[in-house]
C-alpha positions as CSV (number, residue, x, y, z in Angstrom):
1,X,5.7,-27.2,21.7
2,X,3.5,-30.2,20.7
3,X,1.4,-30.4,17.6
4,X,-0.6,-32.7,15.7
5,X,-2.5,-32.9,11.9
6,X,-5.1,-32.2,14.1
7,X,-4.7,-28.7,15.8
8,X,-2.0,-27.5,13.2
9,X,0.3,-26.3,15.9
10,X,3.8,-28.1,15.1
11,X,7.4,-26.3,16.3
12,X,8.1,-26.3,12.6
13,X,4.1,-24.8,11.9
14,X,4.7,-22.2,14.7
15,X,8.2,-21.3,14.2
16,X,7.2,-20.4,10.2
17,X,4.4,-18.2,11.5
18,X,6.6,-15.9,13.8
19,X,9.9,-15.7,11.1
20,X,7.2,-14.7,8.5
21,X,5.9,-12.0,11.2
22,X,9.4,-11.2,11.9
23,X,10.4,-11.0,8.2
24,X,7.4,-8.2,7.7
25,X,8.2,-6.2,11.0
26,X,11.6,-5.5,9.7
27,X,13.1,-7.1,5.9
28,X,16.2,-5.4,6.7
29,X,16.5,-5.2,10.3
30,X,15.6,-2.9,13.2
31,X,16.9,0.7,11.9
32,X,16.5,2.3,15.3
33,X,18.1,0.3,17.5
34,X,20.8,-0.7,15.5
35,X,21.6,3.0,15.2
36,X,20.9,4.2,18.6
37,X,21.4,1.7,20.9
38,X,25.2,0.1,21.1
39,X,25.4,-3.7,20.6
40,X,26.0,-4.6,24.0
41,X,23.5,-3.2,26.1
42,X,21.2,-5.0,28.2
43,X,17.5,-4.7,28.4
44,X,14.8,-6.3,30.7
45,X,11.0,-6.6,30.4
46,X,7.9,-7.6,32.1
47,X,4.6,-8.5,30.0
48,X,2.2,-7.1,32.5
49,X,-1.8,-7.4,32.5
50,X,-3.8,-3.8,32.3
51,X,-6.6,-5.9,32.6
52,X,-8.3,-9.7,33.6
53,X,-8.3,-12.7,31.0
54,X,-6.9,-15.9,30.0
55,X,-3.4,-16.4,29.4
56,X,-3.2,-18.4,25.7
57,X,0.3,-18.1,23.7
58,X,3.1,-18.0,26.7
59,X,5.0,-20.4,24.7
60,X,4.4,-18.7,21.2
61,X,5.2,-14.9,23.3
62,X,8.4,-16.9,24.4
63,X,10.0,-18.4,20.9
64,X,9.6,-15.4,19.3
65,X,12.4,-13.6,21.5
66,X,13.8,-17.1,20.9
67,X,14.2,-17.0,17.3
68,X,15.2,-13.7,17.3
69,X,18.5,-14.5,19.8
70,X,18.6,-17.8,21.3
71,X,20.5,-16.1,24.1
72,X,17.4,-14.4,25.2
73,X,15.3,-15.2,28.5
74,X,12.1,-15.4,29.0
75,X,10.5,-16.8,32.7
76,X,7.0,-17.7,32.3
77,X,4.5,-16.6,35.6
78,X,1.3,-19.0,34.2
79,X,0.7,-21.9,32.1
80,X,-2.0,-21.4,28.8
81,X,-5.2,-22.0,30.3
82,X,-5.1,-19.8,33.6
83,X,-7.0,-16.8,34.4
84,X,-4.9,-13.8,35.3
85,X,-6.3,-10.4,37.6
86,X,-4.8,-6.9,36.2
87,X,-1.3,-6.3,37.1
88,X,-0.3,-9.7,37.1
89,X,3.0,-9.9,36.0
90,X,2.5,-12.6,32.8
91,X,6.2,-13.4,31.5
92,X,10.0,-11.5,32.0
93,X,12.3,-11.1,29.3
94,X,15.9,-10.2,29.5
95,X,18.4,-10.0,26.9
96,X,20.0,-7.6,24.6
97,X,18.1,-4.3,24.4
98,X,18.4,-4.8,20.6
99,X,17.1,-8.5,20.3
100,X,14.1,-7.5,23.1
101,X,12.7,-4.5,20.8
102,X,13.4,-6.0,17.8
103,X,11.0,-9.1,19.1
104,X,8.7,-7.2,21.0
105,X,6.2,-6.1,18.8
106,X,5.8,-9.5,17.3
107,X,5.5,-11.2,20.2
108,X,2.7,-8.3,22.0
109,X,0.8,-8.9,18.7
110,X,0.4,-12.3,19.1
111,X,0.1,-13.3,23.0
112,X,-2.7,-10.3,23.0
113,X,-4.7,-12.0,20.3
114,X,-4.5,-15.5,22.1
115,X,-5.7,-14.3,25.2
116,X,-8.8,-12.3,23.4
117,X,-9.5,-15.3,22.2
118,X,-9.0,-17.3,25.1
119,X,-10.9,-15.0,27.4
120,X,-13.8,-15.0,25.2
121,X,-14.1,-18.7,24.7
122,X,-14.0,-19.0,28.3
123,X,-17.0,-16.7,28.9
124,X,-18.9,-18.5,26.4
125,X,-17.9,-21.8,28.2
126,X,-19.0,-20.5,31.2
127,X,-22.2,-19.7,29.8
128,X,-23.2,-23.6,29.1
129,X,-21.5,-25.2,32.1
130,X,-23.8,-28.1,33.1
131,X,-26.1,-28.5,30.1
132,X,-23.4,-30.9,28.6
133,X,-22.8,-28.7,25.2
134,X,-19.5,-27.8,23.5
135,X,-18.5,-24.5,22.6
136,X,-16.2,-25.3,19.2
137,X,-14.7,-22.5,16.7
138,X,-15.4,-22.2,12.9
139,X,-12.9,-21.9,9.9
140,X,-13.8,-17.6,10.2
141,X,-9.8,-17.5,11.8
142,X,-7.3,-15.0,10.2
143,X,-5.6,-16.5,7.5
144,X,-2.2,-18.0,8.4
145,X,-2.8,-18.0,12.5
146,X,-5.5,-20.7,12.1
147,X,-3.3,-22.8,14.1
148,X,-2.2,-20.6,17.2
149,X,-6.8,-19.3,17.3
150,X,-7.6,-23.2,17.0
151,X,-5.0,-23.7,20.1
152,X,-6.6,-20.2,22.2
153,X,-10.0,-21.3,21.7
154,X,-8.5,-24.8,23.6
155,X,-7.0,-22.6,26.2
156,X,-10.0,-21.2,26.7
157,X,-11.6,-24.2,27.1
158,X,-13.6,-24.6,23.7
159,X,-13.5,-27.3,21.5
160,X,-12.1,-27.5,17.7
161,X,-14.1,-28.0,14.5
162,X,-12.5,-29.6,11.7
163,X,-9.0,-27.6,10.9
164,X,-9.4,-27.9,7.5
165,X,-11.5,-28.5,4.1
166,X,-9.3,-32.0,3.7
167,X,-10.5,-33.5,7.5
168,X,-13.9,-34.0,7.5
169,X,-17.0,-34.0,5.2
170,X,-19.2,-30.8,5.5
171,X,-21.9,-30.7,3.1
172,X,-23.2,-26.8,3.8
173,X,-26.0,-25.0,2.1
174,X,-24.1,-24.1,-0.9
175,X,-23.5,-27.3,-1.6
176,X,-26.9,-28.7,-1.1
177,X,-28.0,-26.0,-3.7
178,X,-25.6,-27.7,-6.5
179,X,-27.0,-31.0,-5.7
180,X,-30.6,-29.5,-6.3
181,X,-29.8,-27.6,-9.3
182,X,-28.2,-31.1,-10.8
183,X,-31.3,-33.0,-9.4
184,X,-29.6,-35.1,-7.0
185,X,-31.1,-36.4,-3.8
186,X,-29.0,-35.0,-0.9
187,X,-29.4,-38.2,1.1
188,X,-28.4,-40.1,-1.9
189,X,-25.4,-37.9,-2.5
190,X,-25.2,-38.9,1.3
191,X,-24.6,-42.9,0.9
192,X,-22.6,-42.3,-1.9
193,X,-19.9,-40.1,0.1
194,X,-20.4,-42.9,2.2
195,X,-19.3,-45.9,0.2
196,X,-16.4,-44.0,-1.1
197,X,-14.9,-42.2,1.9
198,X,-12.5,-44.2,4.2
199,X,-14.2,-45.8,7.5
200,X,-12.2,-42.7,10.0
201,X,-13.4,-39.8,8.3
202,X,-16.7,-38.2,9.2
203,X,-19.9,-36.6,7.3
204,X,-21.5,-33.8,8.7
205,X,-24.6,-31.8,7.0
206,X,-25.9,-28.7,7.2
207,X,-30.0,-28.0,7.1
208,X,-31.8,-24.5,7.5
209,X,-35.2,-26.2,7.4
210,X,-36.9,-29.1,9.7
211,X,-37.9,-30.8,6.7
212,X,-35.2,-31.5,5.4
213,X,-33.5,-33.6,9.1
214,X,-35.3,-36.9,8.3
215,X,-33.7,-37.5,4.7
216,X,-30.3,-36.6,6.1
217,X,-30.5,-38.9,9.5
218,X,-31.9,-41.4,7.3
219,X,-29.3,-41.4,5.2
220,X,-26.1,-42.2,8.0
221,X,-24.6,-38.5,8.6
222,X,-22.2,-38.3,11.8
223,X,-23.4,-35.1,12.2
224,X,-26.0,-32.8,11.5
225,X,-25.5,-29.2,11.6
226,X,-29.0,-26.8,12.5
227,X,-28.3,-23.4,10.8
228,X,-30.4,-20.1,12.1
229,X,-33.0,-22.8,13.9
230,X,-35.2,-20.8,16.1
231,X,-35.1,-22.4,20.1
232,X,-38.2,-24.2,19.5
233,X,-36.8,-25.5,15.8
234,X,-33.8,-26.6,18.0
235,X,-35.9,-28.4,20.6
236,X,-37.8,-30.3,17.9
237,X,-34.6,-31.0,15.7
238,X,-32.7,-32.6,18.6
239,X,-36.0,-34.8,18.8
240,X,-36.1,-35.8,15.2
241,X,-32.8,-36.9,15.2
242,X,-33.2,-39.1,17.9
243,X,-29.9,-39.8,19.1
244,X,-29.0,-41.0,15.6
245,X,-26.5,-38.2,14.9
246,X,-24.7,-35.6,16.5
247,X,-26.0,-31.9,16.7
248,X,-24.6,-29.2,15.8
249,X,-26.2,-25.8,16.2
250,X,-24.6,-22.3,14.4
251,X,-26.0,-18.7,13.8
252,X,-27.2,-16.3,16.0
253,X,-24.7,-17.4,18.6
254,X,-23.8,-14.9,20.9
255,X,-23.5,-14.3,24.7
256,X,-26.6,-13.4,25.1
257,X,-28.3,-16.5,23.5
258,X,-25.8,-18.9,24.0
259,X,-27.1,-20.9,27.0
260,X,-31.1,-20.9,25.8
261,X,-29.3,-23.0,22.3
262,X,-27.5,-25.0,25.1
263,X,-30.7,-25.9,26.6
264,X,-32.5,-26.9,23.7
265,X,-30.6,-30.4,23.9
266,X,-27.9,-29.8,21.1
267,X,-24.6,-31.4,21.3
268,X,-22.0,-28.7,19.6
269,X,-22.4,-25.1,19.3
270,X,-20.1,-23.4,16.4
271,X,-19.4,-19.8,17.3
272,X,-17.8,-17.9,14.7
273,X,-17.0,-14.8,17.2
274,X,-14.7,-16.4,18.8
275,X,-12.2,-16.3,16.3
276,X,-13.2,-13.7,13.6
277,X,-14.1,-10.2,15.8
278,X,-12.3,-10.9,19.1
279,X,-10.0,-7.5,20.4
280,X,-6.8,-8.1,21.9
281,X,-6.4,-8.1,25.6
282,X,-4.5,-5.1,26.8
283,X,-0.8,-6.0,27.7
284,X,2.0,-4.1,28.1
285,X,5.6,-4.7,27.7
286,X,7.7,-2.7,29.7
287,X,11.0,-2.1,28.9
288,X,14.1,-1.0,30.9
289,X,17.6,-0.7,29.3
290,X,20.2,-1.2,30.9
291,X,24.3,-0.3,30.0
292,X,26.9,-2.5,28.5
293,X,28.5,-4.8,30.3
């Protein structure tokens, strides 16, 4: 497992997410199986798809039976990124019947909600291939598994906002209303983030209103961010800005609108859905036990 600053998703990063799931599935170990099942017998398991999608968290489905016993083996049938039919036999597991139940539900948990999230991205991806825009999550992730929904929403084949509140500069509507109530110029508050921020990090803005693009192009934002624009507010904001900035388009994104915002010239379209109301894809472990050897 690879990981950056960036995406969040380090071994040590990943590994601390599972043993805290663990640690909450069972603080003082599996009860059941411990008492019904003796300590030798074998289990085996396929993670099988009830339905189509987009496999994201193989690896992550994999450490968990890991952590639990390193003796465990799991065979992975796809890589993140591919698409899978229904039936398709995703992973097999085999190992001790205690160490495969005791992972299990962790592991079902979090492969299903990687490939909800996965799938979806992909669909909206779909939706503006050839118009040149990128489909890019938000910060609306559960809290604590921002880092394996930032990596799905790659898998898918989205991009990644910032991870963060320390990576990047994003002045939003909230904070534009503090500058207002203190009677500072927003495009002044602009240049002076600018003489004071190191030369990698970025600004972006957020506007709600046309008037308010030419103060904050003017003023040497990265990127400008069109909140709730109607198409033909979008059309008219991506020609004010001129090429000067990047644009970024949010609200109101949903299938259904997705590839009309695409066409209205923007650069980056933030969709919150894809992270903060996605269902899990159906999969199912099934598990056979097997006696002692």
């Amino acid at each position: 497992m690879t990981g950056s600053a960036f995406t969040g998703l380090t071994r040590e990063a990943l590994d601390e997410i599972i043993l805290r799931a663990l640690a909450e599935d069972a603080p003082w170990g599996d009860v059941t199986s411990e008492l019904f099942l003796p300590a030798d017998a074998r289990a085996t398991a396929t993670l099988d798809a009830r339905v189509a999608g987009v496999l994201s968290g193989g690896e992550v489905f994999a450490r968990v039976f890991e952590l639990v016993d390193p003796a465990t083996r799991v065979d992975l049938g796809l890589d993140d990124g591919e698409a899978f039919a229904p039936g398709a036999v995703l992973a097999r597991v085999e190992g001790t019947a205690r160490a495969v139940l005791r992972a299990e539900r962790i592991a079902l948990n979090l492969v299903q909600r990687m490939c909800g999230i996965a799938g979806l991205t992909a669909r909206y991806v779909a939706a503006v291939a050839g118009t040149g825009a990128r489909i890019v999550d938000t910060r609306k992730t559960t809290p604590g598994l921002r880092a394996l929904e930032r990596k799905a929403v790659r898998d898918g084949g989205g991009f990644n906002h910032r991870f963060s509140l320390s990576d990047a500069v994003l002045a939003k509507d909230n904070h534009l209303a503090v500058l207002a109530a203190q009677g500072i110029p927003v495009g002044d508050a602009i240049r002076d983030a600018r003489s004071r921020l190191g030369h990698t990090v970025r600004i972006e803005v957020e506007v709600d209103r046309l008037d308010q693009v030419e103060e904050v192009v003017s003023a040497g934002v990265d990127i400008i961010m069109l909140d709730n624009f109607s198409l033909d507010e979008l059309v008219e904001g991506v020609r004010l800005v001129a090429g000067r900035a990047v644009v970024e388009a949010s609200g109101g994104v949903n299938l259904d609108t997705v590839a009309a915002i695409a066409a209205t010239g923007v650069d980056v379209i933030s969709v919150g859905a894809l992270t903060h109301s996605v269902p899990a894809v159906d999969l199912g472990l099934d598990v056979t036990v097997g006696q002692g050897g």
